[in-house]
C-alpha positions as CSV (number, residue, x, y, z in Angstrom):
1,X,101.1,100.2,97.6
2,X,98.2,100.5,99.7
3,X,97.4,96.5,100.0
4,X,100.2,94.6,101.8
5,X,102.5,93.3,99.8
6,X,102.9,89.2,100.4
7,X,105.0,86.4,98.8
8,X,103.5,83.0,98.0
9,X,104.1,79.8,96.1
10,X,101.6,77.4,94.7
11,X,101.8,74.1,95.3
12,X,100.2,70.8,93.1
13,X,98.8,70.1,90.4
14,X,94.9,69.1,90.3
15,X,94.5,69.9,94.0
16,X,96.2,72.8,94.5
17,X,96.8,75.1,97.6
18,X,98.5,78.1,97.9
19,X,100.7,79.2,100.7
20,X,101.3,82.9,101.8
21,X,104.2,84.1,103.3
22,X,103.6,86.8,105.6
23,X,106.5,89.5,107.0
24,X,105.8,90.5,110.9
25,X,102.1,92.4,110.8
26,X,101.8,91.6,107.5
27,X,97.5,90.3,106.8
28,X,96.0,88.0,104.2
29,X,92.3,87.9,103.5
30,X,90.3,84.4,103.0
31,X,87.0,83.2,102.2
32,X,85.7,81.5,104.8
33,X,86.2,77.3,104.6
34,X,89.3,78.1,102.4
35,X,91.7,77.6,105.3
36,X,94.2,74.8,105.3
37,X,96.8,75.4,107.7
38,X,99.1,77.9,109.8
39,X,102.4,78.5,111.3
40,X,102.8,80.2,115.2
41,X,102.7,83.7,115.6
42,X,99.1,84.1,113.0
43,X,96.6,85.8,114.5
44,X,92.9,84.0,112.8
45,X,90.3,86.7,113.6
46,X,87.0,86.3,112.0
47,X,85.7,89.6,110.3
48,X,82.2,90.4,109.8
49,X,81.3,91.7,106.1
50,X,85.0,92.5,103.7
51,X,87.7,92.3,105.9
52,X,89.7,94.5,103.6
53,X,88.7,97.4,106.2
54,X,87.0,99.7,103.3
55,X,83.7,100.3,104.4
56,X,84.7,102.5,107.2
57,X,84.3,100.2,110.1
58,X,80.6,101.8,111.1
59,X,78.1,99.6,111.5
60,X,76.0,100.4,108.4
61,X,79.4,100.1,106.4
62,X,79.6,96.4,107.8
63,X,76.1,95.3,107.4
64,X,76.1,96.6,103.5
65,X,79.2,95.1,103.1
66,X,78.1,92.0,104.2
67,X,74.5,92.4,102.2
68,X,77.2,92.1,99.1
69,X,78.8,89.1,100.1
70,X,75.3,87.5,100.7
71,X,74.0,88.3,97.0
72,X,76.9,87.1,95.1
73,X,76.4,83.3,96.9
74,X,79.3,84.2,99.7
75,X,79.6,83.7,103.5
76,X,78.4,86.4,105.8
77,X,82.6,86.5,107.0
78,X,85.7,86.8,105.9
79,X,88.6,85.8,108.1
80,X,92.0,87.3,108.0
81,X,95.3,86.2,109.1
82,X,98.3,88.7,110.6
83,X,101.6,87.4,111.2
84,X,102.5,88.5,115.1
85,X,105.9,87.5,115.6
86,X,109.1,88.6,115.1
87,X,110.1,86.5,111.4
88,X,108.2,85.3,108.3
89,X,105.9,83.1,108.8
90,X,103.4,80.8,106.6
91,X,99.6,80.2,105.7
92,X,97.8,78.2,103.2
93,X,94.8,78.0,101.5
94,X,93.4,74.9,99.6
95,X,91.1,75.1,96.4
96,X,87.4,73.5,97.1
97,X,87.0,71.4,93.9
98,X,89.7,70.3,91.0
99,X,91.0,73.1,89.1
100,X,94.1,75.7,89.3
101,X,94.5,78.4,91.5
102,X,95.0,81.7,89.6
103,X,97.3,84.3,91.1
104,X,96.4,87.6,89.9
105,X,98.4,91.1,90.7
106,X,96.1,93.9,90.8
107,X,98.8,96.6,90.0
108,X,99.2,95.4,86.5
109,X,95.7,94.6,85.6
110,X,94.3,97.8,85.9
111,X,93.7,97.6,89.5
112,X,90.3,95.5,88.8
113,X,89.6,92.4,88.0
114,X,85.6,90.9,87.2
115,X,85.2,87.3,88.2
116,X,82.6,84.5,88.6
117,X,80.7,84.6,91.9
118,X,82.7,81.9,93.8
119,X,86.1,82.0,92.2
120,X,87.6,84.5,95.0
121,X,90.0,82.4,97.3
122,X,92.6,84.9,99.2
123,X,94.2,88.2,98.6
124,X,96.4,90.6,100.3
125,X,94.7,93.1,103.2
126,X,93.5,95.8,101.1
127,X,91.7,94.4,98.6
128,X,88.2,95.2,98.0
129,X,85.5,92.0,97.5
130,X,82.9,93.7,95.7
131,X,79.8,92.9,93.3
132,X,79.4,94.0,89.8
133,X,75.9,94.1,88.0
134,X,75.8,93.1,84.4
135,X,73.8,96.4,82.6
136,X,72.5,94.5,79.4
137,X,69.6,91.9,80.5
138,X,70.5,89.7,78.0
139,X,74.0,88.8,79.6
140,X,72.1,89.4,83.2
141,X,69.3,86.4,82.7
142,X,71.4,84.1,80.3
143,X,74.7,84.7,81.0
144,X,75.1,82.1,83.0
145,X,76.2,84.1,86.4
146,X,73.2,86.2,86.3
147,X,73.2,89.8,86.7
148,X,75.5,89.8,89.9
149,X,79.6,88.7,89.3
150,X,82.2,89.5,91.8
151,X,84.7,92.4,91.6
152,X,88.6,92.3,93.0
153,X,89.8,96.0,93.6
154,X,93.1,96.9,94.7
155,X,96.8,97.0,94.4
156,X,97.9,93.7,95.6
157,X,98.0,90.3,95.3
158,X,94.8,88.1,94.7
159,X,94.2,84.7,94.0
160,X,91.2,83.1,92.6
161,X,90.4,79.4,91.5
162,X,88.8,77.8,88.7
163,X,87.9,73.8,87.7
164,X,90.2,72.5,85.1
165,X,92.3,73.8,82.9
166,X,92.8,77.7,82.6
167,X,94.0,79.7,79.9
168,X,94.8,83.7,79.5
169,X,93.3,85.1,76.4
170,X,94.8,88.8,75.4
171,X,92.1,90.4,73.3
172,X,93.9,93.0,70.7
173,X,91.0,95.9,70.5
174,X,87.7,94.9,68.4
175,X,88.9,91.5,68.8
176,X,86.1,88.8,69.4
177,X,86.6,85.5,71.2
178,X,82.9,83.4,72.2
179,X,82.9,81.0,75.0
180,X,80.6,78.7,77.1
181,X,79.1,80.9,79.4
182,X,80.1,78.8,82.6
183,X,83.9,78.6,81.1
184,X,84.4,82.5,81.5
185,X,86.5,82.5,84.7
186,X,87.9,86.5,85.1
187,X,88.2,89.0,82.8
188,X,89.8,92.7,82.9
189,X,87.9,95.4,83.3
190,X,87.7,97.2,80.2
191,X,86.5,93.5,78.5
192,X,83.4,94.3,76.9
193,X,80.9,90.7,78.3
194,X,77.4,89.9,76.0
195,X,75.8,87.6,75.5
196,X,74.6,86.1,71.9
197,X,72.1,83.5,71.0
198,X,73.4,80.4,68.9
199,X,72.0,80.1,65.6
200,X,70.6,77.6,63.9
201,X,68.0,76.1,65.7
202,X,69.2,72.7,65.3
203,X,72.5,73.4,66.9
204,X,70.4,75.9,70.0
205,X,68.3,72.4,70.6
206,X,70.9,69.6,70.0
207,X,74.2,71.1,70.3
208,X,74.4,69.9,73.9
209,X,76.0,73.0,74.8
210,X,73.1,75.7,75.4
211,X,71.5,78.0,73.8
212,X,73.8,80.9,74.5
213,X,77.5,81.4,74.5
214,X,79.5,84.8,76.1
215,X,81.0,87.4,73.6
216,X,83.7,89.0,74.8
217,X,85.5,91.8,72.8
218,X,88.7,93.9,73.4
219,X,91.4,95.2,74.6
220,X,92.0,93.4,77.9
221,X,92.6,89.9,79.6
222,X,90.0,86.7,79.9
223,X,90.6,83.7,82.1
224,X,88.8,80.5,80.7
225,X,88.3,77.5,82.7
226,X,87.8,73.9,81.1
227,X,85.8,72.5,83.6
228,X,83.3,74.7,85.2
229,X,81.9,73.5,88.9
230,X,78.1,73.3,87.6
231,X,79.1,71.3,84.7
232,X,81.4,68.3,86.8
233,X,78.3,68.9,89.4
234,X,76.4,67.7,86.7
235,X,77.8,65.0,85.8
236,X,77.8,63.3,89.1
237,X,74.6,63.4,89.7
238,X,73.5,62.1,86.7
239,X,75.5,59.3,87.5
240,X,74.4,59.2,91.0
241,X,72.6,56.3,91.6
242,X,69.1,57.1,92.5
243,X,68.4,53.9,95.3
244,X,71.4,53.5,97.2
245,X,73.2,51.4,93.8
246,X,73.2,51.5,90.0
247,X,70.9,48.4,88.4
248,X,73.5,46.2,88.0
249,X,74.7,46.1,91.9
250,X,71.4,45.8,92.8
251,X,71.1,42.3,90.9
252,X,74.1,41.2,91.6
253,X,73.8,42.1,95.4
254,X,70.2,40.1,95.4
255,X,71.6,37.3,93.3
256,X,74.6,36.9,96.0
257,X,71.4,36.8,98.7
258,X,69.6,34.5,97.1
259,X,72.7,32.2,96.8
260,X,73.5,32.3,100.3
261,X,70.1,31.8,101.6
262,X,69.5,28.1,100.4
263,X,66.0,29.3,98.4
């Protein structure tokens, strides 16, 4: 294997984290912010552009690296973590929202694995954080990710998180499965992603679900999330109140004042 090979184990339910054990120089790979917490003996060095050490380490190699991390939505740094002592020793990583982390090895998925901008989380030293444009301009301007997704590459260990519920779909080849296009999670690299419009225009402008779904055809692997981050994002705002309090605190709040105040 060319990435380093790491143990882990995942921990809870809604709010998961995961936690990596690492043998003696042994390094794991974050997205910055995803750090929870850290035995003695890691090393935390923050790495300019993708710490997985592929572009080189020339300066050009850096700055184009980072370039990539800055048009699929990511931090300018990655950090990594080495274990410098003499035993095994432990890191974690939390999720950011609600969901399930996803570990995925990269040795039996074809060594690639295409994902929605912000799903990456950790992976073992050696794996490449990349971008992948989407070639038809239909899936590019409606396909809910836009032209840019993020690309895993490697032999080792990765582990990426999703809101929800996820679910593994194996495509048999030719077969067709349509989603939301904010529910596609990951998906293998020989998944063939387009995007469709929904017909009827009854259903397009009342559905409540958008006026495009993702097709994805076979062979390969597709990771489906129940509850994507924009959608629960939505939510809350619209239930956001837009003054400080919803309507009815606001009268009860000035009906309390007005009781107290002997008018």
């Amino acid at each position: 294997m060319n990435n380093h090979e790491i143990d882990y184990k995942i921990y809870g339910d809604d709010m998961q984290f995961v936690e990596v054990e690492l043998d003696p120089q042994e390094t794991v790979i974050a997205e910055a912010g995803s750090f929870m917490m850290m035995e003695d003996d890691i090393h935390m060095e923050t790495i300019f552009g993708d710490a997985s050490g592929s572009d080189g380490g020339g300066l050009m190699g850096k700055l184009f690296s980072a370039g990539k991390r800055v048009i699929t939505g990511e931090s300018l740094f990655m950090t990594t973590f080495t274990n410098t002592g003499m035993g095994k020793k432990h890191v974690s990583f939390a999720s950011p929202y609600p969901g399930k982390i996803i570990p995925m090895d990269l040795s039996v998925l074809g060594g690639k694995i295409i994902c929605q901008k912000d799903a990456f989380l950790a992976a073992a030293k050696g794996v490449q954080v990349g971008i992948e444009f989407q070639r038809k301009i239909g899936a590019g301007f409606f396909g809910g990710e836009g032209f840019i997704m993020q690309k895993l590459e490697g032999d080792g260990m990765c582990f990426v998180h999703a809101g929800g519920t996820i679910t593994r779909k194996e495509l048999l080849p030719g077969q067709t499965l349509r989603v939301d296009t904010g529910c596609l999670v990951a998906m293998t690299s020989n998944v063939q992603y387009d995007i469709e419009f929904v017909k009827g225009v009854k259903t397009a402008l009342f559905g409540g679900e958008g006026l495009f779904f993702a097709t994805l055809r076979g062979p390969g692997s597709v990771w489906i999330q129940s509850l994507p981050f924009s959608r629960l994002a939505s939510r809350v705002f619209a239930a956001a109140p837009s003054r400080g309090g919803a309507k009815d605190e606001g009268s009860l709040a000035k009906g309390i004042f007005d009781m107290f105040s002997g008018d």
